[in-house]
VOTITI-822322 format. One line per 4 residues: number of its first residue (from 1); for each residue y negated, x, z of C-alpha. Coordinates in nm, 4 decimals, padded with zeros to 6 digits, always signed. Each point is the difference from the previous one (the first is absolute). Example, Ala and Ser with C-alpha at 12.3 -4.5 7.8 and 13.67 -1.06 7.14 Angstrom:
<rs>
1	+00.4500/+01.2300/+00.7800 | -00.3440/+00.1370/-00.0660
</rs>
This chain:
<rs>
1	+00.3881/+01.1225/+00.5621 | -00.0809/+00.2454/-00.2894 | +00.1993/+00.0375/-00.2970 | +00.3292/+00.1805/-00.0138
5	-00.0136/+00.2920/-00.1855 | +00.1047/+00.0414/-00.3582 | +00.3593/+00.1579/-00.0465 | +00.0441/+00.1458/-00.3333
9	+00.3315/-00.0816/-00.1560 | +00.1852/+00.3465/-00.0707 | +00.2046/+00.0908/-00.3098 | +00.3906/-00.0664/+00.0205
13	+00.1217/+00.3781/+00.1175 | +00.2714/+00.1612/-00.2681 | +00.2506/+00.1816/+00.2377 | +00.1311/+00.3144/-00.1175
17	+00.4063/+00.0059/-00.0343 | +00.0387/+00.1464/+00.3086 | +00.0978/-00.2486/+00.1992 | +00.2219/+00.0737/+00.2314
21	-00.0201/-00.1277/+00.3821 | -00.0143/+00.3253/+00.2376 | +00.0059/-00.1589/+00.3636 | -00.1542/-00.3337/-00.0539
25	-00.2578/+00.1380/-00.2470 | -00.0119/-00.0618/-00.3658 | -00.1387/+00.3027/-00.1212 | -00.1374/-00.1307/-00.3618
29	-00.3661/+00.0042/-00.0617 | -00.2132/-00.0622/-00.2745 | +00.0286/+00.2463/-00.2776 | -00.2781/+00.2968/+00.0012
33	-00.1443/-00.1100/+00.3499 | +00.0659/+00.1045/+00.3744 | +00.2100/-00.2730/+00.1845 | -00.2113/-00.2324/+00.2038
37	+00.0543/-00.1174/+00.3412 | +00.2706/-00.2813/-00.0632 | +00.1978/-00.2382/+00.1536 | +00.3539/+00.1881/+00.1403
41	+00.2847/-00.1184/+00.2207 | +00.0685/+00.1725/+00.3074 | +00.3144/-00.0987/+00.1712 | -00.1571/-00.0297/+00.3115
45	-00.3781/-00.1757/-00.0542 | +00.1169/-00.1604/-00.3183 | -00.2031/-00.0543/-00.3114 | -00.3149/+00.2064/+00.0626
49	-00.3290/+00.1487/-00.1677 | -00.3159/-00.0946/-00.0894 | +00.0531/+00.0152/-00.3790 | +00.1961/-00.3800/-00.0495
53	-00.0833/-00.1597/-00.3540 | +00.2989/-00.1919/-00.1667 | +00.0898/+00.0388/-00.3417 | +00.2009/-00.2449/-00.1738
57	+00.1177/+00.1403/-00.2914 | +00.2020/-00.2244/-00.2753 | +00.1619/-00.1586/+00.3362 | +00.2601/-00.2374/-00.1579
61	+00.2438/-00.2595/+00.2387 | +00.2884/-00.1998/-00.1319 | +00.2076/-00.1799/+00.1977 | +00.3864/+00.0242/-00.0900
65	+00.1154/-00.3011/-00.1921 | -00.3222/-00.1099/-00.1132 | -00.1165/+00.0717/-00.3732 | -00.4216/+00.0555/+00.0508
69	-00.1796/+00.2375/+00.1914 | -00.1257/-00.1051/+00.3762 | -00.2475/+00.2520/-00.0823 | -00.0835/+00.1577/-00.3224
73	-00.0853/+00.3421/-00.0248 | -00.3076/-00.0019/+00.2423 | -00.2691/+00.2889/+00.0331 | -00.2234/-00.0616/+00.2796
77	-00.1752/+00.2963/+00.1880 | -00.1175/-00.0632/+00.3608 | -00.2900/+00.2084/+00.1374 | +00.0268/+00.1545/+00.3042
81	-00.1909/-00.1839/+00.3009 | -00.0167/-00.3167/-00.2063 | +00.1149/-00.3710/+00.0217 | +00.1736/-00.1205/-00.2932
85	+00.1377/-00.3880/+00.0062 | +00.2740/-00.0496/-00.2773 | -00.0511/-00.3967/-00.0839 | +00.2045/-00.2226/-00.2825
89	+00.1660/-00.3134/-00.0357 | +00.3494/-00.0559/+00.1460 | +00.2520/+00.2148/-00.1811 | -00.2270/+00.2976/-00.0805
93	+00.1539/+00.2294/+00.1892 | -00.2696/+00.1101/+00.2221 | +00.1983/-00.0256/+00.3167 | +00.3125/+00.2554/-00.1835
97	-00.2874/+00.2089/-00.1039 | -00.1190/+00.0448/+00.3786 | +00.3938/+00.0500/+00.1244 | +00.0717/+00.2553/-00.3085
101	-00.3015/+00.2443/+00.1809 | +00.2440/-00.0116/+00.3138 | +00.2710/-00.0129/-00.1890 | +00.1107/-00.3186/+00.1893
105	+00.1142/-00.0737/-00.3780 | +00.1073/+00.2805/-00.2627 | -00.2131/-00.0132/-00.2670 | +00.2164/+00.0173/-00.3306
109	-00.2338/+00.2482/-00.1974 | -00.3104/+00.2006/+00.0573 | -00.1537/+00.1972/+00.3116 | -00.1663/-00.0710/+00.2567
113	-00.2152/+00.2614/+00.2028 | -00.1962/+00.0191/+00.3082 | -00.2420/+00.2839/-00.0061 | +00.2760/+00.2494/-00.1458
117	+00.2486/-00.1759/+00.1701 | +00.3242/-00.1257/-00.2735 | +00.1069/-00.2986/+00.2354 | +00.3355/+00.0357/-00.1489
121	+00.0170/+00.3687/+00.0993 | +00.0419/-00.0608/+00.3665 | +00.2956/-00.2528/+00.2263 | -00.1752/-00.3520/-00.0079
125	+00.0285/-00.0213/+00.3593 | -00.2039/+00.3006/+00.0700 | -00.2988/-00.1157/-00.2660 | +00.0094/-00.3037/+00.1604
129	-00.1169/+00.1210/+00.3497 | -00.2661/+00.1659/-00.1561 | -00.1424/-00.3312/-00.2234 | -00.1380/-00.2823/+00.2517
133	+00.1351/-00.3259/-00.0773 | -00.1565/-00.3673/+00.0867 | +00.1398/-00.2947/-00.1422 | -00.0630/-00.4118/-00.0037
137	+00.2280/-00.0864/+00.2763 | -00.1187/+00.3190/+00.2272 | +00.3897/+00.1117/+00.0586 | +00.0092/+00.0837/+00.3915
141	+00.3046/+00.0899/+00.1987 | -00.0105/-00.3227/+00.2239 | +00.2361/+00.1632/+00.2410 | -00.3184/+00.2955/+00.0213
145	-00.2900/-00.0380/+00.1854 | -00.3247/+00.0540/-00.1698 | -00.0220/+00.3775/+00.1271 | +00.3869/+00.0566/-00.1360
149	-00.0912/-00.1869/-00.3299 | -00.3110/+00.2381/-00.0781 | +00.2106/+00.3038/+00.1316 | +00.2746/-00.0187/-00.2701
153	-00.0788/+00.2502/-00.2775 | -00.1542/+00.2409/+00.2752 | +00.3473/-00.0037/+00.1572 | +00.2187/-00.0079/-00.2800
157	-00.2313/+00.3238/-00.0564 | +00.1082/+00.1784/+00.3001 | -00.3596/+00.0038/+00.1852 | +00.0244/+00.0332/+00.3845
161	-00.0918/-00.2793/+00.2234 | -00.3797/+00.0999/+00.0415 | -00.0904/+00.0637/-00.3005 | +00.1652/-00.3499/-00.1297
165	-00.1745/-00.1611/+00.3189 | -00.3508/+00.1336/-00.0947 | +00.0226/-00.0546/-00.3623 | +00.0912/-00.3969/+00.1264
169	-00.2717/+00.0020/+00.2074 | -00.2327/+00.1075/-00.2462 | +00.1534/-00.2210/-00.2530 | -00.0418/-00.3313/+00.2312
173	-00.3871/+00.0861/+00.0574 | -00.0270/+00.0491/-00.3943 | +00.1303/-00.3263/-00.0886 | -00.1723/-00.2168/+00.2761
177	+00.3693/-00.0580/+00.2151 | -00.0473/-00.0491/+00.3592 | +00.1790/+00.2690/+00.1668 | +00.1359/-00.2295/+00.1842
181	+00.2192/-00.1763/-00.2908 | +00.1662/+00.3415/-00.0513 | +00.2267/-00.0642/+00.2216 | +00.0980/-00.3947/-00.0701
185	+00.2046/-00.1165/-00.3084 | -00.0817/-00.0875/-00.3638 | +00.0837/-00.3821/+00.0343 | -00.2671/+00.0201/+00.3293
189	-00.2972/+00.0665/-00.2248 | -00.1346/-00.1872/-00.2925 | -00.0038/+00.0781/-00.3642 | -00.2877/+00.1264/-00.0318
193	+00.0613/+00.2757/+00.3106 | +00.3907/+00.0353/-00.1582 | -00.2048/+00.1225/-00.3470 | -00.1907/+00.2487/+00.2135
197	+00.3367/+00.1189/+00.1389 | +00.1335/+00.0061/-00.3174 | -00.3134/+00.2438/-00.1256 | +00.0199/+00.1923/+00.2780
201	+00.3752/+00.0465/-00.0411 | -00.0594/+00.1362/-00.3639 | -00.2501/+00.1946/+00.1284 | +00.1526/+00.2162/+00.2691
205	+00.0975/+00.3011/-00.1689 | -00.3282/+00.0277/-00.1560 | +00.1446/-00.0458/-00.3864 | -00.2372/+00.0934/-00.2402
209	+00.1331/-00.3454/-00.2063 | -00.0317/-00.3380/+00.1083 | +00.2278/-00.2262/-00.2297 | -00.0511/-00.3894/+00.0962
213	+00.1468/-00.3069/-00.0919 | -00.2066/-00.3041/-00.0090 | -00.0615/+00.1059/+00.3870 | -00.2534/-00.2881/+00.0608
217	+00.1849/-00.3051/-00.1937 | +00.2066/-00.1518/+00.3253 | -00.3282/-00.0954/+00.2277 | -00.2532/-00.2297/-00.0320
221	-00.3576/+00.0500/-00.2112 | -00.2242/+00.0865/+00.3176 | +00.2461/+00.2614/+00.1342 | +00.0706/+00.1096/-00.3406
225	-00.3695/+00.0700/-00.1001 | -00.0332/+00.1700/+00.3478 | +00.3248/+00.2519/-00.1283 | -00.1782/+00.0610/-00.2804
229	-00.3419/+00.1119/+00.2270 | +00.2352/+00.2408/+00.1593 | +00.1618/+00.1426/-00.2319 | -00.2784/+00.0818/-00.2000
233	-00.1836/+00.1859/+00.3607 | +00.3353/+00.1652/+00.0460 | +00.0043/+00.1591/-00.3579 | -00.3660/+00.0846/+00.0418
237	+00.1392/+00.2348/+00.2858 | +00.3487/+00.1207/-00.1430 | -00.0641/+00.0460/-00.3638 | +00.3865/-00.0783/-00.0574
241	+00.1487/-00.0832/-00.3676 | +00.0712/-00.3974/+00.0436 | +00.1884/-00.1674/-00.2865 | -00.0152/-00.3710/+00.0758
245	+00.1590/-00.2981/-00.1694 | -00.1777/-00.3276/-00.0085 | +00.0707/-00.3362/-00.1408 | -00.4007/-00.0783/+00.0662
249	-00.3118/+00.1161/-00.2241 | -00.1918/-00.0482/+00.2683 | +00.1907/+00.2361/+00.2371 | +00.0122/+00.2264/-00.2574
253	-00.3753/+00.0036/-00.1082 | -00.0925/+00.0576/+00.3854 | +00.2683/+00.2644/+00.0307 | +00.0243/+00.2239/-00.2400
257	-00.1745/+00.2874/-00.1647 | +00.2346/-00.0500/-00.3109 | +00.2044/-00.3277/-00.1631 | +00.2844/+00.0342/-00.1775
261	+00.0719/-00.3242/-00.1329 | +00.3879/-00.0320/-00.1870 | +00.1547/-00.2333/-00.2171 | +00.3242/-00.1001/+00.0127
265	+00.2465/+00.2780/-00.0135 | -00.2094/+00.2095/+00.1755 | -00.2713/+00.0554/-00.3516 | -00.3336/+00.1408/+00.1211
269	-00.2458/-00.2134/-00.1426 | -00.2687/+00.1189/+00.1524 | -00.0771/+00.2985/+00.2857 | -00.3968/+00.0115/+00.1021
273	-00.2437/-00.0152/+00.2931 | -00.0290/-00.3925/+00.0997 | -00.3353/-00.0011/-00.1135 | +00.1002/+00.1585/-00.3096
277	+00.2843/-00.2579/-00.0754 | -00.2547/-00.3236/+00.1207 | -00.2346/+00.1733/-00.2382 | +00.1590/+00.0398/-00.3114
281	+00.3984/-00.1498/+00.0065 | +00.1738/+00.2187/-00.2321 | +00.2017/-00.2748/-00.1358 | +00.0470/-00.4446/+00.0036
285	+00.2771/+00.0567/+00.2485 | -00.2225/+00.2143/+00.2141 | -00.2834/-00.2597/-00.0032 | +00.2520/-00.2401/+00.0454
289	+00.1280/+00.1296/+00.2678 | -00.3277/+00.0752/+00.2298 | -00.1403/-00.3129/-00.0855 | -00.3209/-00.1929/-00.0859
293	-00.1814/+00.1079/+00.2876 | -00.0021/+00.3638/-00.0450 | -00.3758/-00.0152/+00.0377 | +00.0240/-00.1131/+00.3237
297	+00.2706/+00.2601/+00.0800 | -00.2423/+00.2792/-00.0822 | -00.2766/-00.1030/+00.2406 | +00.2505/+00.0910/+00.2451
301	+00.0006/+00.3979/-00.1240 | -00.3901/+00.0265/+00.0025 | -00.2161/+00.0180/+00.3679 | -00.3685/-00.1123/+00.0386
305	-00.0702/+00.4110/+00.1036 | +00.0500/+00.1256/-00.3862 | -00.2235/-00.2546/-00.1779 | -00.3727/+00.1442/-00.0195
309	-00.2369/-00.0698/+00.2727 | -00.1623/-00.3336/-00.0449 | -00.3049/-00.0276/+00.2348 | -00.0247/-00.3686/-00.0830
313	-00.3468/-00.1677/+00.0905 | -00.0257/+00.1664/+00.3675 | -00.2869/+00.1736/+00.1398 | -00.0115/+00.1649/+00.3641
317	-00.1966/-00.1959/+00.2807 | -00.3004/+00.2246/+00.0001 | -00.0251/-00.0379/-00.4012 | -00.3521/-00.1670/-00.0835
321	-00.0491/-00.3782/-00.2092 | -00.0276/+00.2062/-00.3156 | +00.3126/+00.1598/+00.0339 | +00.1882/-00.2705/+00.0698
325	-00.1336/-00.2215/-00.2624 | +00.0904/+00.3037/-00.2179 | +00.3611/+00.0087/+00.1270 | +00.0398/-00.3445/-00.0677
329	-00.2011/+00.0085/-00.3599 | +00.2229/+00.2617/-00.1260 | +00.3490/-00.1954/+00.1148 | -00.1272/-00.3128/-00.1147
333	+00.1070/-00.1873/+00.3446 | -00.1037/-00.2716/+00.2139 | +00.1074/+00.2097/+00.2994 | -00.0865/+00.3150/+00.1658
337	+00.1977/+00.2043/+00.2240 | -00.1208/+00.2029/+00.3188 | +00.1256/+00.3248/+00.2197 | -00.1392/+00.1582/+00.2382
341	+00.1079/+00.3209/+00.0909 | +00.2636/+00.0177/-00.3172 | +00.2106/-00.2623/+00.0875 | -00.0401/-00.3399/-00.1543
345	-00.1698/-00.2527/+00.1966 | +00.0729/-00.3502/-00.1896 | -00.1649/-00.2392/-00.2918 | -00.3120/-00.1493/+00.0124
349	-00.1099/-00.2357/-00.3162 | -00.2542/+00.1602/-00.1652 | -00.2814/-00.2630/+00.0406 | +00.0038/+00.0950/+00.3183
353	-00.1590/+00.2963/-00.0582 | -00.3249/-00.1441/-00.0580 | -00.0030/-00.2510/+00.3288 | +00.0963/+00.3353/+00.2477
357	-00.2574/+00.2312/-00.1515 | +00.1936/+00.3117/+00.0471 | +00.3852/+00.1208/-00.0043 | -00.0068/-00.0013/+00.3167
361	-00.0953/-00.3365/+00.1115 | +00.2775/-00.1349/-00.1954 | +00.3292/-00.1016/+00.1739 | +00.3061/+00.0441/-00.2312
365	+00.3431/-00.1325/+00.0046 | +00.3093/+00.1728/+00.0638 | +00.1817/+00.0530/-00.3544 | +00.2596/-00.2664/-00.1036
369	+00.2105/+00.3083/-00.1378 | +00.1051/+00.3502/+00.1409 | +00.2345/+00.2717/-00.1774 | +00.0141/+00.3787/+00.0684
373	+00.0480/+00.2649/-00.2319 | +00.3617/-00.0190/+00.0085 | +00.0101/-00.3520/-00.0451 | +00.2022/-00.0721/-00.3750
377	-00.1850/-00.2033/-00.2906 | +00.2437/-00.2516/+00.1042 | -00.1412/-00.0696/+00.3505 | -00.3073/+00.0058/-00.1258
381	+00.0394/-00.2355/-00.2679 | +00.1744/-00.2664/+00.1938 | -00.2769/+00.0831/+00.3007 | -00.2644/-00.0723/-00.2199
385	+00.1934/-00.3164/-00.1388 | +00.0897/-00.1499/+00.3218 | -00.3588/+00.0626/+00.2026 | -00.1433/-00.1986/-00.2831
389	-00.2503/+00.2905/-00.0393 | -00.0838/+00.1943/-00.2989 | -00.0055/+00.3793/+00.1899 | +00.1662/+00.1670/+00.2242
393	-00.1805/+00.2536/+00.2388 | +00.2372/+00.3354/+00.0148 | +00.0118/+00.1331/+00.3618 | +00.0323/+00.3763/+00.0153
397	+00.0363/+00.0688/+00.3628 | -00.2594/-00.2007/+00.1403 | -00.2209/+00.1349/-00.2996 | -00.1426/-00.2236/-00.2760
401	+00.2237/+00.1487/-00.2881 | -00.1069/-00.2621/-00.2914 | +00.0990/-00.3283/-00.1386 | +00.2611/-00.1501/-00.2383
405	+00.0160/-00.2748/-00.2363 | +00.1857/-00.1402/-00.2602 | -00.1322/+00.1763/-00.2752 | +00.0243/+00.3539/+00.1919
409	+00.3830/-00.1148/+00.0230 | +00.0306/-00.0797/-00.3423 | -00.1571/+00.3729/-00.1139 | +00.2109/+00.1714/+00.2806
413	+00.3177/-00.1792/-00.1743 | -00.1152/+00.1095/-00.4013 | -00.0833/+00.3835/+00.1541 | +00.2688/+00.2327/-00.1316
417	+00.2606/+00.1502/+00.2936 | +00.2159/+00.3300/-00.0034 | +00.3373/-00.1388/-00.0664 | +00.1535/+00.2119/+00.2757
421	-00.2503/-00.0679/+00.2885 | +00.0674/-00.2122/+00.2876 | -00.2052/-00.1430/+00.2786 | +00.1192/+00.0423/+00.3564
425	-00.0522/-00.3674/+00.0865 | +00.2019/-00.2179/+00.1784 | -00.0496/-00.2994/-00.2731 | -00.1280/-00.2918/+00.0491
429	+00.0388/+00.0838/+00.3732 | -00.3341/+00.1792/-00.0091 | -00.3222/-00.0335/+00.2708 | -00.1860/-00.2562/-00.1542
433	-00.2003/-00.2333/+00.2730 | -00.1968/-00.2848/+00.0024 | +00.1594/-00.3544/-00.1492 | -00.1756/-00.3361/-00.1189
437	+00.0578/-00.1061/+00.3927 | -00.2692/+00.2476/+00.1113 | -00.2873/-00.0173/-00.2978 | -00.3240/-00.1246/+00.1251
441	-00.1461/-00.3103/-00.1486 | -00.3169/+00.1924/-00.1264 | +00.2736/+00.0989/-00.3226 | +00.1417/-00.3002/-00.1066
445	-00.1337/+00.0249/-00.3313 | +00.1697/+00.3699/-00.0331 | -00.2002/+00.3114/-00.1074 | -00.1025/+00.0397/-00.3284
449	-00.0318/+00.3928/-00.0986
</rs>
């Protein structure tokens, strides 16, 4: 897949005094500029608009009869259209800081805003049908069958019956639910199809905010990583703000366009892209906290398609002796590759060459290794490990589109990234084909580049 696009962070907005809520709308707007489209809440759709950052501003929560802050004074702005996991050891407050943006808890100081929206300017109940909710345990009415469960906010809302049935329709074919679960109950299906349920539930009054607590942490690794896949496709469509907490750097690395790792009592320590905070932790407890292997972690934010073109020691099957021993001369290998038409053919060692007496004649051996473009360093790393090869051959539709090796992995993982760009990936769950249980014997001794 190619790279998500680069979202620019925008500047905290200074709202003028003015404001007052006229019908749902908060009519304050940055000082000495037009208002913007922004979130507003209509008492009939809900939270709407296209404009839906979150500003936390000095957000402060203390919990009668204790004598420390839950959270302490927390600034965080979250960019429209973006992912942002909030991550932290037990007791940092990450979960009150998601429940303070739906006011699920009053925060005890501060403001929180959603486009121009003052969350504490409107009934809680009302900005609640207008936030989309997911948490660990999904939350269905059991009593409710699928098709009720999804159609809650919509009817709380005051839609009619066809316009909540097509919205579930469309809904069930968005998050992969056989339309013919809508109409069974939640303790039918299993918990990976109840999380889909619960997404689609959160998502049925089309809320321009996602808020979601640790939505993947009650099923199993496989179904989880597959949750993950989804989610990512879903926002790749929908553009919605998602605040997400996590208890796992992993999840959040794959996740999220921005961390925002806290400290107990809710202190920020550190708010950056997760290739930014691999990078360069901004403190011990950050590099603490990510662990040893943040390396590794980063291989996971880079794909094979934005390191350089590497043609590797390959020549086309019509390319004479001299350019082939040229190809392989230049690369330094024992090995040269072959397509014919622009797709890759296979390995053939490279004295060989002399026996056939042309290209042509030689007859090369399917590649031990496979990615695409979209395949992450990652894949290609352990690919490359477990073929017992030394390149990779990148498949670009059926077109010869290069090779990797170690070394190219190593410079794509020292190349400088924006901190705010993304890839739209699915992970580790990326096309890569070919394994060590289909290389031909002809590369046992691996390609040397």
């Amino acid at each position: 897949m190619a790279p998500r696009s680069t979202r620019a962070r925008r500047p905290p907005t200074n709202l003028a005094a003015s404001d007052d809520l006229d019908d749902g709308r908060l009519r304050g707007h940055a000082v000495g500029t037009p208002p913007p489209p922004t979130a507003v809440l209509d008492r009939r759709s809900g939270l709407i608009g296209q404009a839906s950052d979150i500003h936390l501003r000095g957000v402060t929560k203390r919990f009668p009869g204790t004598d420390s802050d839950a959270v302490a004074s927390l600034s965080l702005e979250v960019p429209s259209g973006s992912i942002v996991v909030l991550i932290g050891p037990s007791g940092c407050g990450k979960t009150t800081t998601l429940r303070m943006i739906n006011r699920l808890i009053e925060p005890t100081a501060g403001s929180i805003t959603i486009g121009e929206l003052d969350v504490t300017a409107v009934p809680p109940t009302e900005l609640r049908r207008g936030i989309g909710y997911v948490i660990q345990q999904v939350g269905l009415f059991p009593h409710r069958s699928i098709r009720q469960n999804i159609a809650t906010v919509p009817a709380t809302l005051g839609w009619d019956k066809a316009r909540t049935a097509a919205r579930i329709d469309e809904l069930a074919e968005l998050v992969g639910l056989d339309p013919a679960m809508l109409d069974r109950y939640p303790d039918e299906l299993s918990g990976g199809q109840q999380q889909r349920v619960g997404v689609a539930r959160a998502l049925a009054a089309d809320p321009p905010v996602l808020l979601m607590d640790e939505p993947f942490g009650a099923v199993d690794p496989i179904v989880r990583g597959r949750l993950q896949d989804e989610l990512l496709a879903l926002q790749a469509q929908l553009r919605k703000t998602i605040v997400l907490v996590t208890h796992d750097i992993d999840e959040a690395v794959k996740l999220a366009d921005r961390i925002a790792l806290l400290n107990v009592g809710g202190v920020l320590e550190q708010y950056a892209s997760p290739d930014e905070m691999l990078a360069a932790p901004a403190n011990a407890f950050v590099e603490q906290f990510i662990g040893e292997d943040r390396g590794i972690k980063r291989l996971r934010l880079r794909t094979v398609g934005e390191l350089p073109r590497a043609q590797g020691p390959v020549v086309d099957v019509g390319a004479d002796l001299a350019t082939a021993r040229a190809a392989i001369d230049v690369e330094g290998s024992d090995w040269l590759g072959v397509t014919r038409d622009g797709a890759f053919v296979g390995w053939c060692p490279a004295e060989q060459l002399e026996s056939a007496g042309s290209v042509a004649a030689l007859e090369p051996t399917a590649p031990a290794a496979q990615l695409h473009p979209d395949s992450t360093l990652r894949t290609a790393l352990e690919l490359i490990m477990a073929s017992n090869t030394s390149v990779a051959v990148i498949d670009d539709g059926g077109r010869f589109g290069g090779v990797v090796n170690l070394e190219h992995i190593r410079a794509g993982l020292a190349a400088p990234v924006d901190p705010v760009a993304r890839l739209d990936g699915s992970g580790d769950a990326d096309r890569s084909v070919g394994s060590a249980g289909s290389r031909g014997s002809g590369e046992s001794g691996g390609v040397a580049p």
